[in-house]
C-alpha positions in Angstrom: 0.0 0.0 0.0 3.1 2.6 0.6 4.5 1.6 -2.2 1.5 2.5 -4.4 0.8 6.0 -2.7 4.7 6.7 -3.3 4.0 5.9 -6.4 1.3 7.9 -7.2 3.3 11.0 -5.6 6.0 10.2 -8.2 3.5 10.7 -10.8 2.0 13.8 -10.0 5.6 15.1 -9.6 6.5 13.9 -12.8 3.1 15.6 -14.8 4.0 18.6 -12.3 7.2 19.0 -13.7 6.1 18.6 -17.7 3.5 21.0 -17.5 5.6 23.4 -16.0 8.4 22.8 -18.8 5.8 23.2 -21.5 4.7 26.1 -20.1 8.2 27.7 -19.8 8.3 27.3 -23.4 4.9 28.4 -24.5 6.0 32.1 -22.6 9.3 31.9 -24.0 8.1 31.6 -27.5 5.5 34.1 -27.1 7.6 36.5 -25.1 10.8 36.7 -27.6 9.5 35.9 -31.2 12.1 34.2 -33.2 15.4 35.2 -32.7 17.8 36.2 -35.6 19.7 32.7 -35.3 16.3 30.9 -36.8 16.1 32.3 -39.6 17.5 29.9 -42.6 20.6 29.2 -44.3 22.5 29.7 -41.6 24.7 27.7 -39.8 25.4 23.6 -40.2 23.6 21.7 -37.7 25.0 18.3 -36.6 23.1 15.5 -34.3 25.3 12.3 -33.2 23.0 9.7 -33.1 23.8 6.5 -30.9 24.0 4.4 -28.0 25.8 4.4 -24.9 29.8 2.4 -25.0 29.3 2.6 -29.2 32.3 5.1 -29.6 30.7 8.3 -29.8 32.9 10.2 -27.9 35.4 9.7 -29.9 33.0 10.8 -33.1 31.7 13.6 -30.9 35.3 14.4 -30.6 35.9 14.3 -34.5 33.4 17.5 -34.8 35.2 19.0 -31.7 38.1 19.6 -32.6 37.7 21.1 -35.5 37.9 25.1 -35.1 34.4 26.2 -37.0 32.3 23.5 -34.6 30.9 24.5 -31.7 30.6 21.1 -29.6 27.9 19.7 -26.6 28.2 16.4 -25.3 24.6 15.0 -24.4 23.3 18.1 -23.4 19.9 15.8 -22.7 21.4 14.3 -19.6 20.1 17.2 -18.0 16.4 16.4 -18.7 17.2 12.7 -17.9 18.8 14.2 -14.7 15.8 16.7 -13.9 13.2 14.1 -14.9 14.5 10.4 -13.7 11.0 9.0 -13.1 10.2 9.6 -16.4 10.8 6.7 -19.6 13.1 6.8 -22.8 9.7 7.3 -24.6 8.2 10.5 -22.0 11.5 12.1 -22.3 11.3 12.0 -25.9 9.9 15.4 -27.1 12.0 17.4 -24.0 15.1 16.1 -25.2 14.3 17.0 -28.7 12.8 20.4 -27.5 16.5 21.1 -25.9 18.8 19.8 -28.6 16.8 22.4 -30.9 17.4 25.1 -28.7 21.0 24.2 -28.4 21.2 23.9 -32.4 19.9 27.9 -32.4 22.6 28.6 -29.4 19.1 29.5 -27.2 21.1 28.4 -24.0 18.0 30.0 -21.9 16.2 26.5 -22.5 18.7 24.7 -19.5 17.1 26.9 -17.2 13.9 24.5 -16.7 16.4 21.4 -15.6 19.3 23.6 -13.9 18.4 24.4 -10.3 19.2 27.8 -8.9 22.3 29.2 -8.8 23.7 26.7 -11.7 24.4 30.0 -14.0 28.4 29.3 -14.9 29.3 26.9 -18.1 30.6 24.8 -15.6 27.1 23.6 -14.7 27.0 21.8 -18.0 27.2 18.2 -18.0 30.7 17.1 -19.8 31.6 21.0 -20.4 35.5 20.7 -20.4 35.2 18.0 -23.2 34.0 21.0 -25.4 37.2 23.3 -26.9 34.5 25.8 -27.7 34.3 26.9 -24.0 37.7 27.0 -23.4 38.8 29.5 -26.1 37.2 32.7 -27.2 34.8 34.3 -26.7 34.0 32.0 -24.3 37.3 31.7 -22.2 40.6 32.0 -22.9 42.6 28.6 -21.9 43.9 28.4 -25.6 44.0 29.8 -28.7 40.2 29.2 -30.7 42.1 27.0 -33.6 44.1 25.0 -31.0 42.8 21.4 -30.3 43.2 22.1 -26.6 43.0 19.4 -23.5 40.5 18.7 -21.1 42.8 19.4 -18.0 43.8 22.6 -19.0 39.9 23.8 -20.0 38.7 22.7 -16.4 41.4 24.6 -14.5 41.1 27.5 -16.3 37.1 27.9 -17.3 35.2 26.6 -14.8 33.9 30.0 -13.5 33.0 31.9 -16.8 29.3 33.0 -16.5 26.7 31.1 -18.1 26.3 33.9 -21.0 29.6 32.8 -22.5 28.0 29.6 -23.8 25.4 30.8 -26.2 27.9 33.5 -27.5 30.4 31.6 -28.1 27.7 28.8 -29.8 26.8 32.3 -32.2 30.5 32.5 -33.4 30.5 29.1 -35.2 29.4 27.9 -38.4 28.6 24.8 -37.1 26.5 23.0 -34.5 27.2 19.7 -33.3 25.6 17.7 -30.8 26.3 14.1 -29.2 23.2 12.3 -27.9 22.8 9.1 -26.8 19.4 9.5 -25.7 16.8 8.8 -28.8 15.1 5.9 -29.5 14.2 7.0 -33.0 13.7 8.9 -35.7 10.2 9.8 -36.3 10.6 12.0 -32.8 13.6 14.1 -35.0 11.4 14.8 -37.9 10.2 18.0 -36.5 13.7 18.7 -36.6 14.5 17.4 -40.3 12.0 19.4 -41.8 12.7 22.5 -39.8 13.4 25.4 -42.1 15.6 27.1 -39.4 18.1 24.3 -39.4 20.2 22.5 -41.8 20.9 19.2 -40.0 23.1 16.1 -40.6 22.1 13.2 -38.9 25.3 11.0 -38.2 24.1 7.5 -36.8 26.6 5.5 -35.6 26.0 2.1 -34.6 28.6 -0.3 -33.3 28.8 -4.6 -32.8 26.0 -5.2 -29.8 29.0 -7.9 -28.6 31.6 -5.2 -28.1 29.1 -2.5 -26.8 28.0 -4.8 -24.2 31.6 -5.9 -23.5 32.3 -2.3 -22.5 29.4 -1.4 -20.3 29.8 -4.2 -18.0 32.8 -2.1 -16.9 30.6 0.9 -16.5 27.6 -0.3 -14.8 27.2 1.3 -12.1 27.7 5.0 -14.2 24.8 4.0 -16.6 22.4 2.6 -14.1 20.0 5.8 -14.1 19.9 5.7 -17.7 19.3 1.8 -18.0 16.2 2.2 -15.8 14.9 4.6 -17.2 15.2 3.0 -20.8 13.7 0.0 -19.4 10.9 1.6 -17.3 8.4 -0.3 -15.6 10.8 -3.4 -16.4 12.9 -2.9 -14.1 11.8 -4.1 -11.5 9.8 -7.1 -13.0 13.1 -8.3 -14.5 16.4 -10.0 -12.6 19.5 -8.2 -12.6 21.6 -10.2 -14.4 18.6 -10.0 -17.3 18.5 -5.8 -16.8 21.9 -5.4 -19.4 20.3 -8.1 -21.7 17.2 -6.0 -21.9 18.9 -3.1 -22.2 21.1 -4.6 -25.0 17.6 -5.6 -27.0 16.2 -2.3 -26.4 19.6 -0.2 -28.3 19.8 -3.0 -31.1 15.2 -2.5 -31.7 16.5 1.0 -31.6 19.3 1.0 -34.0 17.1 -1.1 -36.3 13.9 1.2 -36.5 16.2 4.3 -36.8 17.8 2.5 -39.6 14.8 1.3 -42.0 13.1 5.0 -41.1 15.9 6.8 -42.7 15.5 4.6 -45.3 12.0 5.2 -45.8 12.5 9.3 -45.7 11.7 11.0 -48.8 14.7 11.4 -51.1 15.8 14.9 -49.7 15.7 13.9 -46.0 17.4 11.1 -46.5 20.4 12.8 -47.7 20.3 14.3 -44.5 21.3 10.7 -42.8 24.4 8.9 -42.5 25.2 5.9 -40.7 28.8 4.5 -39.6 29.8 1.6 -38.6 32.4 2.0 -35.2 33.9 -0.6 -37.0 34.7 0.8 -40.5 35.9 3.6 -38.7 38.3 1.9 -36.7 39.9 0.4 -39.8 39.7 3.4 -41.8 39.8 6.5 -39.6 41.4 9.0 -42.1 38.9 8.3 -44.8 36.0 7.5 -42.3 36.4 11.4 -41.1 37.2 12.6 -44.7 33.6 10.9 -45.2 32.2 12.8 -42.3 33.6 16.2 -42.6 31.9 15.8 -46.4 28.7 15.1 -45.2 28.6 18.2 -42.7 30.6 20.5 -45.3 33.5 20.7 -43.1 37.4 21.0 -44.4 39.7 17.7 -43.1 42.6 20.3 -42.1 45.7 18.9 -42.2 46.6 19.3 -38.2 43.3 17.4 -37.6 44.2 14.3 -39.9 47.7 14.1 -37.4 45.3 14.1 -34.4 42.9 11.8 -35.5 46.0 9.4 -36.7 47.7 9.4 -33.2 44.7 9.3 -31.5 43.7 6.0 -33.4 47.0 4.2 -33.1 48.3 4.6 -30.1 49.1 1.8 -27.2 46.5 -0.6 -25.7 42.4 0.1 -25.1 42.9 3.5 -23.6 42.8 4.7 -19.8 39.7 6.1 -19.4 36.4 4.9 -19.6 34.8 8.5 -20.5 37.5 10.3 -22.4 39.0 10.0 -25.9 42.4 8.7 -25.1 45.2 7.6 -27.8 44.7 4.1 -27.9 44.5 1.3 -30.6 41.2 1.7 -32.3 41.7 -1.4 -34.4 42.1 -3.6 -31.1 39.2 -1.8 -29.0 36.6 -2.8 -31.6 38.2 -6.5 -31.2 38.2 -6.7 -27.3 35.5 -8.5 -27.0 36.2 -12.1 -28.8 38.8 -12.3 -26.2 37.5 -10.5 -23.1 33.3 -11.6 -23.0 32.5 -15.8 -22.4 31.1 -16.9 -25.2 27.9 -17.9 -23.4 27.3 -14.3 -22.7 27.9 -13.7 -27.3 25.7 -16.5 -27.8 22.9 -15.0 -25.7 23.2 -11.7 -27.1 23.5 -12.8 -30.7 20.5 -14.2 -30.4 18.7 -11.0 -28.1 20.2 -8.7 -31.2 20.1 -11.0 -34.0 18.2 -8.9 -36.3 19.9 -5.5 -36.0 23.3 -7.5 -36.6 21.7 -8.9 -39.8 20.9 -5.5 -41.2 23.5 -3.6 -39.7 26.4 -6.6 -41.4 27.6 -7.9 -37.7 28.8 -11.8 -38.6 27.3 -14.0 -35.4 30.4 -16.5 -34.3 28.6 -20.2 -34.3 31.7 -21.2 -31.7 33.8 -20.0 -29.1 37.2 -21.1 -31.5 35.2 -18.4 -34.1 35.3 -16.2 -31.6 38.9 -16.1 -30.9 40.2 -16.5 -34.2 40.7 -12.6 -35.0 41.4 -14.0 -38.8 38.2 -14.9 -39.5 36.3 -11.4 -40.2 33.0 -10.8 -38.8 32.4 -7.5 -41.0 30.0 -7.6 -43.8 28.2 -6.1 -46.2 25.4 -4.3 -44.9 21.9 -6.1 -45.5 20.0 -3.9 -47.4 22.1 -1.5 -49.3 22.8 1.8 -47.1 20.4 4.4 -47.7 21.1 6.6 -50.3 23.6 9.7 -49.5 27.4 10.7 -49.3 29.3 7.3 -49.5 32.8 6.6 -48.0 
């Protein structure tokens, strides 16, 4: 009986709080009209699309650290954060409402999940990961065309006013935004067929087996997200199942995102692009070239140096969070020698379709497993949809 009535309070908290969202942003809207960065033909706007432990830090990094992108890393945490009673599928149109506003650099939109007294660029989840706040006009830990470090950015930067961050988004061309936290893509076609941006959806999927290799090192730091992905399941289902379920919700996801960018009128579609962790591992320098098309960005020389160092360098890397140089080649193999095969046959079978489409080999042994000779790469299954190709 407590448990119900707590329950209930929960929800009227939760409705609570989305009505009083919504109606932050129907004043808003009425209150300021549309602001000068709305109108079209503007800037570039850029959404990572993917899962957690797929490799999209190091993509989000890609866009980074290039000198004409201004850079967020899953500014949507914060409505997960604000709203952690909510599902995957409630939080849907408030995390697609706040990538917007970050897209026209209206920073004013954080103010519904911030509390008070969160007004410095330092109350941003992951800010230091993003060289736009740590060079002009936003702060001045390097120069604005330097590649920067995290370390420096967070020792310097961390008490700049909140202002900085929408004018320093204003000075850039481009847009780009990480997000690990849509389902799909009929939620983002509000966003597609917006005349005030000009978004590139990059979609970047990765082998279910190494994906749930690396987040059973990392748990415990994704255990508010996977509940709230799996929602009333939770509780109903036994924790060694939880990542399982978790693991079929990603691959359903990566699978209907797929077909319905296939399925987007010819126009739209261009708008899509979907990599493979994998290919990109093998072939970072052209992978990036292939990127940096798409999004009308240049593949300056300095960049091509970085993004060679930081994809051959020694071992898996030494942080679970950060972009680290480390070998990419060997990360994206870590699993056929690091997760039982029990585990791979299980999750080959939760994720079977999504590896079928998506050209992900299943291993019929554990000796296929370990034999890193035998590549488990293939075509994809159908074609890609049309678009920039590698």
């Amino acid at each position: 009986m407590l448990q119900k009535s707590k329950a209930k309070v929960l929800l009227v908290i939760m409705v609570v709080q989305f009505a009083a969202i919504i109606l932050f942003f129907q004043l808003r809207s009425h209150r300021q009209g549309p602001s000068p960065e709305e109108e079209p033909g503007g800037r570039v706007h850029v959404l990572i699309l993917s899962s957690w432990r797929s490799g999209s830090s190091f993509v989000g990094q890609l866009f980074n650290k290039h000198p004409d992108v201004f850079y967020l890393m899953e500014p949507a945490w914060h409505v997960w954060q604000a709203l952690s009673q909510g599902t995957a599928a409630a939080l849907h149109m408030a995390v697609r409402d706040l990538v917007r506003s970050v897209f026209l650099c209206d920073m004013d939109v954080f103010d519904a999940y911030m509390g008070p007294g969160s007004r410095k660029q330092s109350s941003l989840f992951q800010w230091p990961v993003s060289r736009a706040l740590c060079s002009p006009p936003a702060c001045g830990a390097f120069p604005r065309d330097d590649i920067g470090d995290v370390d420096t950015c967070r020792s310097s930067c961390g008490k700049e006013p909140f202002g900085v961050v929408a004018e320093a988004c204003r000075s850039y061309s481009h847009v780009a935004v990480k997000e690990v936290r849509f389902f799909n893509l009929r939620v983002l076609y509000p966003l597609l067929t917006d005349p005030s941006l000009d978004l590139r959806v990059v979609h970047l999927v990765r082998d279910p087996r190494a994906v749930f290799r690396s987040r059973e090192g990392t748990i415990g730091d994704l255990m508010r997200d996977t509940r709230i992905v799996l929602g009333r399941q939770w509780e109903s289902t036994k924790e060694e199942d939880r990542h399982y379920r978790l693991m079929q919700a990603v691959c359903q996801s990566h699978t209907e995102i797929y077909e319905a960018a296939r399925a987007l009128p010819a126009p739209l579609r261009d708008r899509y692009l979907l990599l493979r962790y994998e290919d990109l591992a093998r072939a970072p320098l052209a992978q990036v070239s292939r990127l940096y098309n798409f999004t009308g960005l240049h593949f300056l020389p300095r960049l091509q140096l970085w993004v060679h160092n930081v994809t051959h360098g020694q071992g898996l890397g030494q942080y679970r969070f950060q972009t680290n140089a480390r070998s990419a080649l060997n990360v994206s193999q870590a699993w056929r020698w690091s997760l039982p095969y029990r585990k791979v046959v299980r999750l080959q079978d939760t994720c079977k379709e999504a590896m079928a489409l998506l050209g992900y080999r299943p291993v019929l042994s554990e000796q296929e497993q370990r034999d890193r000779s035998l590549d488990l790469l293939t075509a994809m299954r159908p074609s890609q949809p049309s678009g920039p190709g590698p």
